[in-house]
N, C-alpha and C positions, 0 to 999 in steps of 0.2 A: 222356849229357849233353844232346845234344837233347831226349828224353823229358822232363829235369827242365825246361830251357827253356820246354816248351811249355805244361807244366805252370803255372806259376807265369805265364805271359803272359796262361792263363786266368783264374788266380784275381783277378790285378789287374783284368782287364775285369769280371769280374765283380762286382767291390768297386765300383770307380767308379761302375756301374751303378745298384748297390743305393745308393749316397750319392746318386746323381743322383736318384732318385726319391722319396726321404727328405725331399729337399729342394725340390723339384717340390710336396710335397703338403705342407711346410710351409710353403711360399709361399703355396699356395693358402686353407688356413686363415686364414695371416694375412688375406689378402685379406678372406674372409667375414664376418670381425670389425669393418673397417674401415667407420664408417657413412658410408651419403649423407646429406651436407649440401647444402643451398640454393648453388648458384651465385653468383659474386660480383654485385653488384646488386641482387641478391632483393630482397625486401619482405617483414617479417614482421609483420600487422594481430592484434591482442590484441578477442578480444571475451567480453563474461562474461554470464550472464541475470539476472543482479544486480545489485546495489551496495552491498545492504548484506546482512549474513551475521550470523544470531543463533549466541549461544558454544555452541559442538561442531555449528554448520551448516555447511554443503557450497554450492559454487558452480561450475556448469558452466564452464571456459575453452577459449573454442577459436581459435587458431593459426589462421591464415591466411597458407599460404604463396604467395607470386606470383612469378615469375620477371623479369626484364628485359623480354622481351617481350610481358607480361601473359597469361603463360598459368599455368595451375596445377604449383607444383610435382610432382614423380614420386612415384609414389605410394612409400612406404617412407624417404621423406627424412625425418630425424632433427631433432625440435624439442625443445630439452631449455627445461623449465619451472622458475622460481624463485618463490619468495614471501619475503617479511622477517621472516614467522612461521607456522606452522600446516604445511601438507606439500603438496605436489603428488604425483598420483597419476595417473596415473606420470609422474615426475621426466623421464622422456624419452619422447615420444610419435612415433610416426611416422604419416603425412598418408596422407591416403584422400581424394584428389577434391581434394585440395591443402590437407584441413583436417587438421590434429591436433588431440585431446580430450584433457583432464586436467580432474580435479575436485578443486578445492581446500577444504581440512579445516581447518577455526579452529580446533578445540581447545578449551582453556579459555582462551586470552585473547583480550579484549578489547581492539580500537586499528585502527589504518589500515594493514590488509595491504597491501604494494608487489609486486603481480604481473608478471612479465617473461617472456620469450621469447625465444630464439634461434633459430637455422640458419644452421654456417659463421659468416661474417661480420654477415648480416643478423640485425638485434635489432630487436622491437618496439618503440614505445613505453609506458610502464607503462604497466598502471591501478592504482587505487587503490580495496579491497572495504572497507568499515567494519563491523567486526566487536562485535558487543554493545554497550556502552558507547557506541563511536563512534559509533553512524549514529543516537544518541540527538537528536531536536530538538528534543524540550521534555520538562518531565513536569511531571505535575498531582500532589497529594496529598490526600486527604479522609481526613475519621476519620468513623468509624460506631461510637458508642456499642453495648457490649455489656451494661456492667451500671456502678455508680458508680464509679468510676475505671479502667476496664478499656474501652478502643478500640481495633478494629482500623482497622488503618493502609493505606490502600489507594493505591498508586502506579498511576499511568496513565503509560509514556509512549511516546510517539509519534515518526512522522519526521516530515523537513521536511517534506511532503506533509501531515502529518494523521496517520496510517496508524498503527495499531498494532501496536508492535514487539516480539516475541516472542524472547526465549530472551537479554535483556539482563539482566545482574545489578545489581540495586536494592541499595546500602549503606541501613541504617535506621539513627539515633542520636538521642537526646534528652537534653535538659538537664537531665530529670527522672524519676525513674520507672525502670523495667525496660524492658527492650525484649526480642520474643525472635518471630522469629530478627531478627539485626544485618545479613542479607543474603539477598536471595531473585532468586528469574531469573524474569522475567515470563511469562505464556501465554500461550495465543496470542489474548486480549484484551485484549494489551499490560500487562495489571496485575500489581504481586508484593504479597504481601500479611506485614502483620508485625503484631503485637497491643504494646500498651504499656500498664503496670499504674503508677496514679501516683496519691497522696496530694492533688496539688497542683496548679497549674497547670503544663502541661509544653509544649516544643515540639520536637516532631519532624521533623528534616528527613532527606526521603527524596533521594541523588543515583544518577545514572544517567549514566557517563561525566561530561563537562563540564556537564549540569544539574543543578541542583539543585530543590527547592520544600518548603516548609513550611507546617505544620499545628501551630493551638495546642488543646489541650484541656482539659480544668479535670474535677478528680474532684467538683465540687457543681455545680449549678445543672441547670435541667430542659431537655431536650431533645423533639425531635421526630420524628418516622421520616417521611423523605421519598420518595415512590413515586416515581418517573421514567417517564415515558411512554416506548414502545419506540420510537417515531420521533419525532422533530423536525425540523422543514422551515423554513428563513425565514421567515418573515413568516406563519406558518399558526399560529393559537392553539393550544395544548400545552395537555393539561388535568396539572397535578399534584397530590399530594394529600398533606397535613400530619397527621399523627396525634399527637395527643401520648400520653407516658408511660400506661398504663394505671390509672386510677383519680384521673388529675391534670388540674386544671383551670388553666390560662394566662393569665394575665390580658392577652399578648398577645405576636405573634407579629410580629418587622420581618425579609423575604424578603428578600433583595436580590439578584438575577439574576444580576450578573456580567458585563453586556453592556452595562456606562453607563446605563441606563434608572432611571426612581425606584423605590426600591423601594416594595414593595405591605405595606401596614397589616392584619393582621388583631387585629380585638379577642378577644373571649371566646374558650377555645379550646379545649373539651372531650370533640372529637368527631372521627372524620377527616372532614376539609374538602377539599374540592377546590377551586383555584385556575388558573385560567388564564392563560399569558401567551404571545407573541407573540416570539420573539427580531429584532431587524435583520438581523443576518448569520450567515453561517457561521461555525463555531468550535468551541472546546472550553472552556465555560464552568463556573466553580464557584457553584454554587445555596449558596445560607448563609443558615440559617432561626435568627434570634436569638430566645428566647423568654426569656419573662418571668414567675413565680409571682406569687402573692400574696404573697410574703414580699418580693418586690423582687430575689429573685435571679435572675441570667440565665444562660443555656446558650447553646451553638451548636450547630448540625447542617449539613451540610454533604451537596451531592450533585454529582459533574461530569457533565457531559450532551454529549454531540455533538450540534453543530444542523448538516443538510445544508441543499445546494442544496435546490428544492420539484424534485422531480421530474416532465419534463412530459408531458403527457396524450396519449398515443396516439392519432391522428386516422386516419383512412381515408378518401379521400375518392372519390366516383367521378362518371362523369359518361356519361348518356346521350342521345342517340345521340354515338357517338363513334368514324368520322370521321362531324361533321355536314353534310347537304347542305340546303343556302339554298333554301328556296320562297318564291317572289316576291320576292329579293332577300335575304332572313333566313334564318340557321339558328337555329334554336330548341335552347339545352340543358338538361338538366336535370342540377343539382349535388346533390350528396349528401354528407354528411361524417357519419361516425360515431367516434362518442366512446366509447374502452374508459376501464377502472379507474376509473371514479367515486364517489364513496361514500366515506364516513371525512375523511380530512384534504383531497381532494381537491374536496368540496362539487359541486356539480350544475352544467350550463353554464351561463354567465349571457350568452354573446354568441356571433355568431359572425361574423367579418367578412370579408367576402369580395371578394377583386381579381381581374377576368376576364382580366386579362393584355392587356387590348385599352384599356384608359384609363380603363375604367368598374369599379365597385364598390358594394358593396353592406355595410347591418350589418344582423342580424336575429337573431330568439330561436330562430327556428324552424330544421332541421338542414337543408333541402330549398328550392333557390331556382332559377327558369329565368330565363335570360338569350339575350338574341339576338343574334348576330354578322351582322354587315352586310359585311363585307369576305373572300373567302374568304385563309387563309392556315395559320401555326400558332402557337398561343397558350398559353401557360406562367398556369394559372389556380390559386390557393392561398385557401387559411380559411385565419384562426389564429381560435381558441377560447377561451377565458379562461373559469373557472369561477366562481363563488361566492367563492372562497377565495384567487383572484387567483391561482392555478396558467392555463396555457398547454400549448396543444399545436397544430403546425403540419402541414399538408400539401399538397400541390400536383398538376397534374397536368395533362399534355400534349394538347390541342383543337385536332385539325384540319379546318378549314372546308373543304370541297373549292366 
């Protein structure tokens, strides 16, 4: 009876054992499962290399996690990611250096993705990516005659900035005629392009998100092929150039720019001509060339143009000796400024004006000018430069008298 006693005293220790350990290493699992989160107080900052996202494009987001007492969260702490459409990748990120990375995927639609973040208790506040359609802030429309009632339909459009916005879907529709295709995604020269075959006069309006613009075109009257010059600068004369139909003659041609200015009169018109104009400002203008047969019938043609800022002229300027030392009271220097990129739109110097930094000043045509400083000290000496063409370029540079 003892023997069985002791028998069985064993196997029970032995049981509890085996449970104790079971359970020992299913605690532990669970543990490794359980993520770190940001501690109460945290701060969760959202930042994106974006803002606006063309449809099936990608946007870097990254998590910034900060503790109470502004130090970087641990590294492995657990940021889980939302958006209102499209996917976050990976849906839960964990921080390296206190940052977590996710890249978010638009998809095919177009609208105002709402991105968020957490950790624990701390939540970021959104941001908000504009995807296709949305981050649309204006669009232009031109037609380009292909043949008598057959024009391709050309959308431009752009953000608020200007910028050409790539990978937005353009709806096309008209009053008249065929369209095909009814919908295109722009390149990456912001444009989608659609063709319309019409009998008659038609108007197509191209939208892009919340804009819209329209174009009319008519399957009679003569048109004109409009070159566009590859840069336009403010106020710098553009040469552009009107051809008409091959083997037609215009009894005459009314431009009109597009920029409030009058438009320009051409008579007889049976030859490409070149025309120059001058825009005010910056912008994204529609060129509209009305012409005129012998029959009395009229056409349009149409071209959009980007005018930039004038971009300005590279200066260099130097100065020797430099530190200068004063004999008999004066030191003597000699300035130097030299002019890169000249040529083309930018036209040749036509001044250069120069402040010694010391009260006095100078204008001259020539690049090389000496001035003498009477007082030793240190003086802040600049040219600005102006060309031909009323383009600028500035440069300065530090004179110290001993």
């Amino acid at each position: 009876m003892r023997l069985l006693s002791l028998l069985v005293s064993y196997v029970s220790r032995s049981s509890f054992a085996a449970i104790g350990l079971l359970l020992a290493a299913a605690f532990g699992a669970a543990c490794e499962k359980v993520p770190l989160l940001a501690p109460t107080e945290s701060t969760v900052v959202l930042t994106v290399n974006t803002t606006t996202v063309p449809v099936n494009g990608t946007a870097e987001v990254i998590a910034t996690v900060i503790e109470s007492a502004g130090t970087a969260a641990h590294n492995g702490t657990s940021v889980y990611f939302t958006s209102s459409f499209g996917t976050m990748e990976p849906a839960e990120g964990r921080t390296q250096g206190g940052r977590a990375v996710a890249i978010f995927r638009a998809g095919q639609q177009s609208g105002t993705a709402v991105i968020g973040a957490s950790s624990g208790s701390a939540r970021a506040e959104n941001l908000e990516l504009k995807v296709g359609g949305a981050a649309a802030g204006a669009i232009v429309v031109r037609a380009e005659p292909r043949g008598i009632g057959v024009f391709d339909i050309i959308a431009t459009v752009v953000d608020a900035a200007g910028n050409p916005l790539p990978g937005v879907p353009v709806t096309f529709s008209t009053n008249a005629g065929q369209l095909n295709p009814g919908q295109a995604v722009t390149g990456t020269n912001g444009e989608a392009q659609s063709t319309v075959w019409t009998s008659r006069e038609a108007t197509v309006t191209a939208r892009a998100g919340e804009q819209t613009a329209t174009v009319t075109v008519s399957a009679t009257g003569p048109t004109v092929t409009i070159t566009v010059p590859t840069t336009i600068e403010v106020g710098v004369p553009a040469t552009f150039r009107f051809a008409p139909q091959a083997g037609t003659t215009l009894s005459g041609v009314s431009i009109n720019w597009g920029d409030g200015t009058p438009a320009t009169q051409l008579g007889t018109l049976s030859a490409d001509t070149p025309v120059s104009h001058a825009f005010p400002r910056a912008g994204i203008f529609t060129v509209t060339a009305t012409s005129t047969d012998a029959q009395g019938q009229t056409g349009t043609s149409q071209a959009v143009v980007t005018v930039t800022e004038q971009a300005g002229i590279p200066i260099t300027l130097s100065a020797t000796p430099n530190p200068a030392p004063r004999v008999s009271g004066t030191a003597l220097v000699s300035f130097t400024a030299s002019a890169g990129g000249l040529g083309g739109t930018t036209g040749a110097i036509a001044s250069y004006s120069w402040d010694f930094g010391d009260g006095q000043g100078a204008v001259t045509t020539g690049s090389t000018i000496n001035h003498g400083y009477t007082a030793a000290g240190t003086y802040i000496a600049s040219v600005t430069v102006r060309s031909t063409t009323g383009q600028q370029g500035f440069a300065q540079i530090t004179i110290r008298v001993n």
